[in-house]
N, C-alpha and C positions, 0 to 999 in steps of 0.2 A: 473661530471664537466669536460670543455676540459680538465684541468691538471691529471684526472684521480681519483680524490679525491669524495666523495660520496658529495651529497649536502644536507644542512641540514638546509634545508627549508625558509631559511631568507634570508634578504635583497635582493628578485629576483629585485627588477627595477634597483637598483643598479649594478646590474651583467648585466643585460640587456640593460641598456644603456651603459656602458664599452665592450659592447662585449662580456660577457664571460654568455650567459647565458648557463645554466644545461641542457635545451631542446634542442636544439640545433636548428637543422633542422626539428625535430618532431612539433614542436609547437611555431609560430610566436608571440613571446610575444607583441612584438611592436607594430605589426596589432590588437591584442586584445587590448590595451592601446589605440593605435588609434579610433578606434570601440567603445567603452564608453566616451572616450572625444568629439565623435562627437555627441554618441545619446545624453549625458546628459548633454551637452553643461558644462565640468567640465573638469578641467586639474588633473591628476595623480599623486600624488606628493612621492607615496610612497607604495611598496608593502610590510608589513612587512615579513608576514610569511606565506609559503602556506604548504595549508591540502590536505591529502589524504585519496580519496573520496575509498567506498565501492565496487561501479560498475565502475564510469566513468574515468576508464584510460585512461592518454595519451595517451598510444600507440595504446588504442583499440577504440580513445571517435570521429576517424575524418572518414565519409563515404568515404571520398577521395581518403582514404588510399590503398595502393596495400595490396592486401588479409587484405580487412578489416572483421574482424570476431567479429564486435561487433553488439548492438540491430540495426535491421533492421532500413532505415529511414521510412519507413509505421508503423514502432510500433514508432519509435521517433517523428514524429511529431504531433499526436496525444498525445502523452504522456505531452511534451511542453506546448500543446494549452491549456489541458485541467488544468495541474498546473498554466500557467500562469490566468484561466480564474478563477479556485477557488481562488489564493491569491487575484486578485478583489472583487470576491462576499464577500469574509471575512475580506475586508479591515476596514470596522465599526465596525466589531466584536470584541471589545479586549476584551472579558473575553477568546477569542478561541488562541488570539496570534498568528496569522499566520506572518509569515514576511512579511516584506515588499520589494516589488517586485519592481525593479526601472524600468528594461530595460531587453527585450528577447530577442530572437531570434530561429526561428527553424534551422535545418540542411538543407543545401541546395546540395543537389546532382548531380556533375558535368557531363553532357552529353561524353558520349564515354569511352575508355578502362582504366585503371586505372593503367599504368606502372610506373609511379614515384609520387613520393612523392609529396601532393600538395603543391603550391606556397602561397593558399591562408588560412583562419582558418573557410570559409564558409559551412565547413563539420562538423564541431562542432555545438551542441543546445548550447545555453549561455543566461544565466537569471544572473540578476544582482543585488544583494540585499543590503538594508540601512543595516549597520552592528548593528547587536544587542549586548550587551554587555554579557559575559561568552564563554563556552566553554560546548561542549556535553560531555558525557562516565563520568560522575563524579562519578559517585555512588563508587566505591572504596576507594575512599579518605573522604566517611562522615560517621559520628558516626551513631548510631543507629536512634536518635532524628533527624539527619538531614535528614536519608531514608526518614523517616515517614513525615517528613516537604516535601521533595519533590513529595513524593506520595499520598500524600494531595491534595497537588496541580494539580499535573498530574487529578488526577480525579475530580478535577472541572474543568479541561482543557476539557477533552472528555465528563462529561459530558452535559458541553457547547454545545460543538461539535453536542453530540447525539439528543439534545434540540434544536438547533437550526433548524428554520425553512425556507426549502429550497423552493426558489420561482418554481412554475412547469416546468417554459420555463427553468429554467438551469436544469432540469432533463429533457425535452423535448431533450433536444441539445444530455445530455452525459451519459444517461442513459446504452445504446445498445451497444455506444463505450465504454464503460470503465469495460464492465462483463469480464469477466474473460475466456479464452479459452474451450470449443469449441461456440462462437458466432452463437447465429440463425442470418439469412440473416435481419430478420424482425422480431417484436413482434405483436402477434395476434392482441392485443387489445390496445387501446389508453393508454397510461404511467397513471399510477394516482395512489393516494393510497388508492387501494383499496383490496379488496379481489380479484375478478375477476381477475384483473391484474393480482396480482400473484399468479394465479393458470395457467394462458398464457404465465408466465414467465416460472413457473417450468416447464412445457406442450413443451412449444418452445426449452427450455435448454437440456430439453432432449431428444429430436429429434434430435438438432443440435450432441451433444456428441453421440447418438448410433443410426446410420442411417440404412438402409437397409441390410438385411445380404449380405455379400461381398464385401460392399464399406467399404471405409478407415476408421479407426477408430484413435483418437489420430492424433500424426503428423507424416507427410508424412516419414520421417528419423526412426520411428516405422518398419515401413512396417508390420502393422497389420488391418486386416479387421473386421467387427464383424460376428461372429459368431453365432450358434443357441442359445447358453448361454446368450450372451449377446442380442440378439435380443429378446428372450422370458422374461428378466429381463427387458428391457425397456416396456415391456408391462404390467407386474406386476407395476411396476415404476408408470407408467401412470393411472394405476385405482388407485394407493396409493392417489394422488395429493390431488385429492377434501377433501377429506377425513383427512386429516393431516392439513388444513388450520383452525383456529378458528370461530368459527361465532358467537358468542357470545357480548355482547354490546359495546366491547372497542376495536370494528373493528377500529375503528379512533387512536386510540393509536400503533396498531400493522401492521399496515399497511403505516403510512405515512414513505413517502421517508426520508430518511437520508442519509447526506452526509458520507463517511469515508473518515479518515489517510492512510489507508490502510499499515503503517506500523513506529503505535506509539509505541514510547518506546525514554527514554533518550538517545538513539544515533541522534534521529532527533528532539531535544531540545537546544537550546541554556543556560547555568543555570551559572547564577554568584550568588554572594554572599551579603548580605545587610545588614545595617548596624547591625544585631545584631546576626552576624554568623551564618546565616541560609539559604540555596539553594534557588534559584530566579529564576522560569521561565521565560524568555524573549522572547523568540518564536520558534515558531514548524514549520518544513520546512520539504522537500523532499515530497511534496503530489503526487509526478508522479504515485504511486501505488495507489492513490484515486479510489473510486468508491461511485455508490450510489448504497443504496438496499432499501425494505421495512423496518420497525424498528424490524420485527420478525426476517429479516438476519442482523442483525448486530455484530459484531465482537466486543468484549470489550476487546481484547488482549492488553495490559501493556506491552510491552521489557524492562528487566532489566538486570541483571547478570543469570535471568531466564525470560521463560514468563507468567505473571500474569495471568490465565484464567479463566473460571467455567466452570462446567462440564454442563450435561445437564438438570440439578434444577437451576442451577442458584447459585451452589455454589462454592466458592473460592478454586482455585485446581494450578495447575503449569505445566508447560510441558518446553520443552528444556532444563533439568537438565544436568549437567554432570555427566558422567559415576563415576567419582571417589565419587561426591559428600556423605558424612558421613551423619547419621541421626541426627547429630544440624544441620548439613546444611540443610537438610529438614525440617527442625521445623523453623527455622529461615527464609526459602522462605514460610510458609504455614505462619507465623506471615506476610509477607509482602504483600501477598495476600490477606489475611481477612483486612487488613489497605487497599488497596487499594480499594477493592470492595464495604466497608463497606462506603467508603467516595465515591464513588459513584452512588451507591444506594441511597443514604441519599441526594442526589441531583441532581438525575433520576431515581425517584421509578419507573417508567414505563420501566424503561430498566431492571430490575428484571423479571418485568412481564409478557415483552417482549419475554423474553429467555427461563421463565418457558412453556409459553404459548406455544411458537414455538417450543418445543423441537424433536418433530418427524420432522418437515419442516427445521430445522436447520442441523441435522443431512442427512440429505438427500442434503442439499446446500453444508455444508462443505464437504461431501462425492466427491460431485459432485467436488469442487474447489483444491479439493489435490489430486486429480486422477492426476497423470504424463506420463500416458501412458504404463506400463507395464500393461503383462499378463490380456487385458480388456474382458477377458471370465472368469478367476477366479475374479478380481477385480468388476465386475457389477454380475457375479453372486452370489456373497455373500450379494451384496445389493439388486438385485432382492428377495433372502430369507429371508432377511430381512425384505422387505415391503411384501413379502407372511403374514411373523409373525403379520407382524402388520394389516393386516389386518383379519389374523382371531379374532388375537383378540380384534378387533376394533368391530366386527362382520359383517365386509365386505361380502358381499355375492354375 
């Protein structure tokens, strides 16, 4: 605050039209009031209280800025379009609860050098949503009964989600944009869910991650090339493909496109309380890590106090524990995962099927998605020996 005092989150319009707002010069509250009165043709009457987000800091959230060190604007506006374009396509959906989206905007990146602080808020993304009622991160404050009432729900959320059926032209549009780093320039074959497709997806993926030995591998800030290790493991890689894909009759089950959260879990839930003291989903927001995949990559990861996962059967397991965590506390997140999977399952049996089916092609995608770029000659060549394994004992010859 200008008197020096920390601020504590309320009454910003008030402080802001007195002059005293908390931001100061970093962030034009005015001009953002201004900017929603004009698109929503609606007057401001009152900000209660503002939240602090995960990523999108002030200090780091405007391209404006002198040494701005936050997401690129070529990964920001892309990110924007493609959030603003799913909470459209899910606006009919309410068993999916997407919010509601009132008014966007992407970042707009000022021409020339960037020595002072900007005048305007046009360096900021801004999406503007109808307020849903609750609050996210609740899970600490409810009884055992009311976990399980929210993790009930949560899994007819996603697997809504996983069920629903995405029309092709929106996987035509964001298919290519929204994979996950190292992107092919192009994908072989026409988008579809099919099998072929994704054996031109796995095929093109990893070409794009492990190119020619001694060009760059990872990102450039690495400063690593591939090497013979990893160049002879994209080659194993690539006869693995065909071979790990299913072919069997429920190619239409495993194969069609699905949309993802890309990162569900009660922090990006809205949850109030109704009338008979029990947690209330109201809606699921921050889709900007959205992506689509076949239904055999798809992610059924849960965030909670842990995160919900399976392993690669398809059964109910946990990952991001804490260190200190006691074994109740591992009994008590293994209870929370067979509740949530169980009510999943039970209302997307094909996403069981899904995971059991895909289990070598899953392992081979998520391999591929959590590479960060170290040591990519011991990292790909442990997955080159890998897919060696599996193919002798596939009886690849």
């Amino acid at each position: 605050m200008p008197d020096g005092t920390d601020f504590d989150e309320t009454q910003l319009f008030s402080l802001v039209r007195s002059g005293k707002s908390p931001f100061d010069e970093a962030w034009n509250v005015n001009l953002l009031i201004r900017e929603i009165e004009e698109n929503l043709g609606a007057q401001v009457t009152d900000i209660p209280f503002v939240y602090n987000g995960s990523n999108n800091y002030v200090a780091r959230g405007d391209v404006n800025m002198p040494d701005f060190d936050g997401f690129p604007i070529h990964v920001q506006i892309p990110e924007v379009k493609f959030e603003a374009a799913v909470y459209e396509l899910l606006r009919s959906e309410p068993n999916i609860l997407a919010s509601r989206l009132l008014y966007y905007r992407v970042p707009l990146q000022h021409v020339g050098p960037r020595s002072d602080r900007p005048k305007d808020i046009l360096g900021r993304r801004l999406l503007v949503f109808e307020r849903a009622e609750g609050e996210n991160n609740v899970w600490h404050d409810l009884s055992p009964e009311q976990r399980a009432c929210l993790l009930t729900q949560a899994a007819r959320i996603r697997a809504s989600l996983f069920n629903f059926q995405l029309p092709l032209d929106f996987a035509a549009v964001w298919f290519r944009e929204r994979l996950f780093e190292q992107k092919p320039r192009s994908l072989p074959v026409p988008i579809a869910p099919t099998r072929e497709f994704c054996i031109g997806l796995f095929t093109s993926k990893i070409e794009a991650t492990i190119r020619n030995i001694g060009d760059m591998i990872g990102w450039e800030d690495d400063n690593n090339v591939v090497g013979p290790i990893a160049a002879a493991a994209k080659q194993s890689l690539l006869r693995l493909i065909p071979h790990i894909m299913p072919t069997d009759n429920s190619q239409a089950s495993l194969y069609r496109l699905v949309l993802e959260h890309g990162d569900f879990g009660i922090h990006n839930m809205s949850i109030t309380m109704d009338a008979n003291g029990n947690p209330l989903v109201t809606s699921l927001y921050d889709w900007e890590t959205g992506c689509i995949v076949p239904t055999i990559l798809s992610d059924p990861l849960m965030a909670v106090f842990v995160d919900l996962v399976t392993d690669e059967n398809a059964k109910p397991s946990i990952k991001r524990v804490s260190s200190d965590a006691t074994p109740s506390d591992h009994v008590q997140h293994m209870d929370w995962t067979r509740h949530y999977f169980k009510a999943l399952f039970d209302q997307a049996p094909d996403y069981e099927r899904a995971i059991q089916a895909g289990k070598d092609a899953r392992h081979l995608w998520f391999a591929l998605r959590d590479w960060r770029g170290a040591d990519p000659e011991g990292y790909f060549g442990d997955l080159g020996n890998w897919a060696e394994m599996r193919m002798k004992e596939l009886g690849v010859v």
